[in-house]
C-alpha positions as CSV (number, residue, x, y, z in Angstrom):
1,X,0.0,0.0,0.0
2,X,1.2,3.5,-0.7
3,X,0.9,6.1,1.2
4,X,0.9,10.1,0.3
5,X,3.5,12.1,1.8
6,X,1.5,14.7,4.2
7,X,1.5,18.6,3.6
8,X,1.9,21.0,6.2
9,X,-1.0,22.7,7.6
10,X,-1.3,26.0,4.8
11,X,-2.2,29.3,6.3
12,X,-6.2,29.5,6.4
13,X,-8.7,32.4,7.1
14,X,-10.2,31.3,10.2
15,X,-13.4,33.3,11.8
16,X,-13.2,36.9,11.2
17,X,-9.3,37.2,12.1
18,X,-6.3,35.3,10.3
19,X,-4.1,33.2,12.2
20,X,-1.0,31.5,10.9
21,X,-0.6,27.6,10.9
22,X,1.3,25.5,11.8
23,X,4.3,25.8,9.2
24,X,4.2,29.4,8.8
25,X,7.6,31.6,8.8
26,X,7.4,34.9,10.5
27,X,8.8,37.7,8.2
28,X,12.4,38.8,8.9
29,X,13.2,42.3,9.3
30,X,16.3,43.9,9.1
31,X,17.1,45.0,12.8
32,X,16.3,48.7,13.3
33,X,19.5,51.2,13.1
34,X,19.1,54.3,14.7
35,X,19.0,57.4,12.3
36,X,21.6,59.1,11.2
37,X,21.5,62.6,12.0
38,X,21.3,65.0,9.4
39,X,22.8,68.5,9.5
40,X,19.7,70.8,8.5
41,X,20.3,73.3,5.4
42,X,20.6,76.6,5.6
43,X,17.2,76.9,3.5
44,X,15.0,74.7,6.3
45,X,16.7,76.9,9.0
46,X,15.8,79.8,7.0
47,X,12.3,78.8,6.0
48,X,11.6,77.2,10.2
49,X,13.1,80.6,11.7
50,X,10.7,82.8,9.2
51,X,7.8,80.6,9.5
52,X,7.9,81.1,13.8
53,X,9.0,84.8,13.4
54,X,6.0,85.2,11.0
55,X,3.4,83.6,13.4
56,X,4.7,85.3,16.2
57,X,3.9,88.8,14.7
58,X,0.6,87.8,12.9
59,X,-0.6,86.5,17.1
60,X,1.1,89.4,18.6
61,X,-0.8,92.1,15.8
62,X,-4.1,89.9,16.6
63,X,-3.4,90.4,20.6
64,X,-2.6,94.8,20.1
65,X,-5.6,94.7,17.7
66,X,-8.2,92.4,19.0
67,X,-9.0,93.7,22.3
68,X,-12.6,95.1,22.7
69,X,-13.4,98.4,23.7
70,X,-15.4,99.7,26.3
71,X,-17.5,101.6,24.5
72,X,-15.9,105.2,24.9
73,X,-13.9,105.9,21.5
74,X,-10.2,106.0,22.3
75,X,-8.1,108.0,20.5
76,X,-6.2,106.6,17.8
77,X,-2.6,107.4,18.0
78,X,-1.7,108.5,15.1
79,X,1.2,106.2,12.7
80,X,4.8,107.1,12.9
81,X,5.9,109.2,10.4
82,X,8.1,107.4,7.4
83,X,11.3,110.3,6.1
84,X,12.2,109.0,3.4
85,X,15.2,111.0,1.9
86,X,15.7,111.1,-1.7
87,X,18.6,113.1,-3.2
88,X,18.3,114.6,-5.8
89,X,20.6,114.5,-9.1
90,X,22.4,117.7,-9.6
91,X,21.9,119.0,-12.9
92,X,25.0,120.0,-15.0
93,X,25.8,123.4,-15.3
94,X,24.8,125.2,-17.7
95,X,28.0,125.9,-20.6
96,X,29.8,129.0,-19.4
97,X,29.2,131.6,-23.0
98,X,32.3,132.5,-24.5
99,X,33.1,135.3,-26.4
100,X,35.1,135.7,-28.8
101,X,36.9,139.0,-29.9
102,X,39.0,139.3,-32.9
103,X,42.2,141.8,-31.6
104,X,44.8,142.5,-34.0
105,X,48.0,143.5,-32.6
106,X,50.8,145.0,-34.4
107,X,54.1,143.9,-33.7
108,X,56.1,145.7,-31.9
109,X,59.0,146.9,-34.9
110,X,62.1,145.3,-34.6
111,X,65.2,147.4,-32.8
112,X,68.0,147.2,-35.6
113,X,71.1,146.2,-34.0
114,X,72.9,149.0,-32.8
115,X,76.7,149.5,-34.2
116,X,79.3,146.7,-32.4
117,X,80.5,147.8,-29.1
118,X,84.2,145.4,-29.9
119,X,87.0,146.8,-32.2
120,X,89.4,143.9,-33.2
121,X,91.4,144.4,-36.0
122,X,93.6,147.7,-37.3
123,X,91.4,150.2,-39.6
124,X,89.0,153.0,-38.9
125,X,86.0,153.2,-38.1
126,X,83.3,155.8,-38.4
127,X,81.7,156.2,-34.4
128,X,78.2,155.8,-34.3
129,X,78.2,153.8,-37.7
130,X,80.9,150.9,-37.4
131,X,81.2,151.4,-33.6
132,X,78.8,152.6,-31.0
133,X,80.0,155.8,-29.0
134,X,81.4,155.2,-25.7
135,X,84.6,154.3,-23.8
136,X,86.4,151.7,-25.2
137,X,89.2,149.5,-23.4
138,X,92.1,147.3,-24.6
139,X,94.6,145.3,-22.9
140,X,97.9,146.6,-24.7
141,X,99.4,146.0,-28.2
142,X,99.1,142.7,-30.0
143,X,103.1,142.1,-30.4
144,X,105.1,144.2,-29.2
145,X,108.6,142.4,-30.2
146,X,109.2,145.5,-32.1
147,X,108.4,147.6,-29.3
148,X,106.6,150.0,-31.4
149,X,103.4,149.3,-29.2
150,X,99.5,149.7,-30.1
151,X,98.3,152.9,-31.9
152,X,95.0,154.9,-31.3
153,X,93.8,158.4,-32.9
154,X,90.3,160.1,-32.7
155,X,90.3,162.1,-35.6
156,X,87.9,164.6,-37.2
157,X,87.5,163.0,-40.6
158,X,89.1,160.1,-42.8
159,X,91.4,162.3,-44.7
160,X,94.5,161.4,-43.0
161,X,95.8,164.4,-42.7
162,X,97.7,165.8,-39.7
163,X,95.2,168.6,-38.7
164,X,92.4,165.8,-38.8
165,X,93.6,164.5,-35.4
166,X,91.6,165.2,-32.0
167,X,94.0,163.0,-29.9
168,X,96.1,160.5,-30.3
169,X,99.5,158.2,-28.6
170,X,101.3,155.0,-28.6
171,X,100.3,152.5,-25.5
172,X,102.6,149.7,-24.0
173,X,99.8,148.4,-21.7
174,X,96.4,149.0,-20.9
175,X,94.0,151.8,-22.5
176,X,91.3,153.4,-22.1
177,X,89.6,156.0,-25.1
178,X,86.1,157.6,-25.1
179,X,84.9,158.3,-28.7
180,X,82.0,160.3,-29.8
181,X,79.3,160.3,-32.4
182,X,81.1,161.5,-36.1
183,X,84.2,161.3,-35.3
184,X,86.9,158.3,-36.9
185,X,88.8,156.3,-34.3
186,X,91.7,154.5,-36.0
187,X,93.3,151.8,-34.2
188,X,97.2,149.4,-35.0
189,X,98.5,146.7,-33.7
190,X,96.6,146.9,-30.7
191,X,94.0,143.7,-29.0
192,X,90.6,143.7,-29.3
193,X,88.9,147.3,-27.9
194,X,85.9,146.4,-25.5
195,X,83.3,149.1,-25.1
196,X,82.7,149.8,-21.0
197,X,80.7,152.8,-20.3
């Protein structure tokens, strides 16, 4: 005879609950970890702290505003004045007008170089034309190896003749001759004349 392996009890609803038979397997959870902690954001801390600052004025308006009044009309203090300050932009200034004026000036003629006020060479020379007038000044004769020395004559006119000198002599060292306007100073073998008053 053969028998039929038997089966163990199967899980079956049972009155109005169900209960578990006899080969049931409770479920297996995973064993409960405590929770990490999490650092909260900025935003959340942001968005909690508004949220309770928000309610806290909304209840505390409702509190100043609610309460009832006794019938006699209180005076309403009147709200704080707002300054608000605004400045102004500056405008630009305004262009400063110019005026213009046309001026002609003449220039001022040019002085014409007066005669030289330095002899340096022998010749003679017509005061006022090829020398200025003045005192003139020289340091001696050029070469005086000869001893003949340096030369000077004032004279009247170029002519060369004797009666045409004013004054005259033969130097060795330093000289001094003042010569006037018209007249001829002739100068030989003598350094350069300096004018020096």
């Amino acid at each position: 005879m053969t028998s039929t392996p038997s089966l163990p009890p199967t899980h079956q609803p049972q009155g109005a609950g169900r209960t578990t038979g006899w080969g049931a397997i409770p479920p297996q959870f995973p064993p409960a970890q405590p929770p990490i902690p999490r650092k909260p954001s900025r935003r959340k801390a942001w968005l909690t702290h508004g949220a309770t600052a928000l309610v806290a004025l909304s209840f505390g308006a409702g509190i100043a505003g609610g309460g009832e009044s006794d019938g006699t009309t209180a005076s309403a203090r009147p709200a704080p004045a707002v300054t608000v300050t605004k400045t102004a932009d500056a405008a630009a200034p305004a262009p400063a007008a110019t005026v213009t004026q046309k001026v002609t000036v003449a220039p001022k003629p040019a002085k014409k170089p007066g005669p030289p006020t330095s002899i340096d060479g022998d010749g003679q020379y017509l005061v006022g034309e090829d020398i200025k007038a003045g005192t003139y000044k020289t340091a001696g004769p050029q070469d005086d190896d000869l001893g003949l020395g340096c030369y000077w004559a004032r004279l009247k006119n170029a002519s060369g003749e004797f009666d045409a000198i004013i004054a005259n002599d033969n130097i060795t060292g330093q000289a001094r001759v003042t010569v006037h306007k018209g007249e001829y100073f002739e100068t030989k073998g003598c350094l350069k004349w300096e004018r020096v008053g």
